[in-house]
N, C-alpha and C positions, 0 to 999 in steps of 0.2 A: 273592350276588345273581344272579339268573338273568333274563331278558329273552327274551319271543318275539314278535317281532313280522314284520310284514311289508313287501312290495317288490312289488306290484300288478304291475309292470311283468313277474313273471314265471309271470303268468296264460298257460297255453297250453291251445288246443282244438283238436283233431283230427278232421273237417276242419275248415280256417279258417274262419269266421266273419268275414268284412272288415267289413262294415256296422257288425259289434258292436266289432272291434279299433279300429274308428278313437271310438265312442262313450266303449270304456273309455280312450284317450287323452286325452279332452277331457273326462271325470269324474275324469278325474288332476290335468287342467289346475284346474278347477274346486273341488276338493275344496282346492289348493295357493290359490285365491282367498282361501278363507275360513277358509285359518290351517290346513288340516293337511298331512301331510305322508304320502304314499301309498306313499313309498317309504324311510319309517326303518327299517325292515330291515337296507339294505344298510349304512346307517351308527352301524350298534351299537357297533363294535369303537370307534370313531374317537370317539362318543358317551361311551362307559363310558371312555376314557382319561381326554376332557374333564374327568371329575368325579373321576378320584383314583381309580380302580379298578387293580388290575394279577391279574398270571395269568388274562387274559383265556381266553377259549376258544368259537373260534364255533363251529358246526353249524348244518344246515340240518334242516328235518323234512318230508320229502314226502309233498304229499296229494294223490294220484294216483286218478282214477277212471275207468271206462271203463263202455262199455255192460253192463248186467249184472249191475255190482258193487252190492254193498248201498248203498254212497252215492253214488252218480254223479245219479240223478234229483234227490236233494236237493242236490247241490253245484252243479246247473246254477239248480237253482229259487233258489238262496241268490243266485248272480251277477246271475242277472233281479233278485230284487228290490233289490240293491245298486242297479244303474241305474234301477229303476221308484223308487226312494226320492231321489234327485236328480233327476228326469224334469223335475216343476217347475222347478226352480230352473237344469237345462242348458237348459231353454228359454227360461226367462224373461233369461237373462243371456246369451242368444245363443251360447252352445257348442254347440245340436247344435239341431235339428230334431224336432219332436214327429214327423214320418214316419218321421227317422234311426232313432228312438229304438224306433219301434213295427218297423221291419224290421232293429233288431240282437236285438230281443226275440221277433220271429219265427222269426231267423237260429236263438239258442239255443235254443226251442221244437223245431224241426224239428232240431237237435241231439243233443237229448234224444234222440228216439225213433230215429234212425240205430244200426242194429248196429253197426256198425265207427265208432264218434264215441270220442273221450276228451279226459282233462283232465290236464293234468301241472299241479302247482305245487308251491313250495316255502318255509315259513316259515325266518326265519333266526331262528338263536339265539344268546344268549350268555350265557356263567354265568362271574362274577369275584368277585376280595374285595377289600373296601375298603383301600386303603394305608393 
């Protein structure tokens, strides 16, 4: 059985983006309103015991993009629309501001096109057999 999932929380941009880091916090927040959970990534290992698995085995899988690189314009364009696809709903439920939201989509916009801008992140993984 193998598992890749993610941990939100280990989105990084280079230079910071605040307007947008404090947005993706309260689309963390918001996302854990409505039942899901942004950060099961980190708890695969702890997950797969729960259910009877053993010979566990984690790894992570970096997706790392920088000015230049073949997917860097679409890994920023994919994060805009992560937040433009809850924009309603951060607003309507009071987690952020339709202004917040329009200058952390700015922030990444003017990101994008910065020479020296990147992105680190990291999927986790786990691959086990059922006891």
């Amino acid at each position: 059985m193998g598992a890749c999932e993610n941990d939100v929380t280990l989105l990084r941009f280079d230079p910071p983006c605040p307007t947008f880091e404090a947005v993706w916090a309260v689309f963390q927040e918001y996302q854990a309103r409505l039942g899901g959970d942004s950060r099961i990534g980190r708890r695969l290992y702890r997950l797969f015991r729960r259910v009877g698995f053993s010979r566990i085995e984690l790894s992570i899988q970096p997706d790392v993009h920088w000015h230049g690189s073949p997917g860097f314009d679409w890994w920023v364009q994919n994060i805009i629309g992560n937040v433009e696809s809850a924009r309603h709903g951060l607003v309507t439920s009071g987690f952020a501001t339709a202004m917040q939201i329009d200058e952390a989509v700015h922030e990444l916009t003017e990101l994008a096109a910065r020479e020296d801008a990147s992105s680190v992140f990291a999927w986790n993984r786990a691959v086990a057999v059922r006891s």
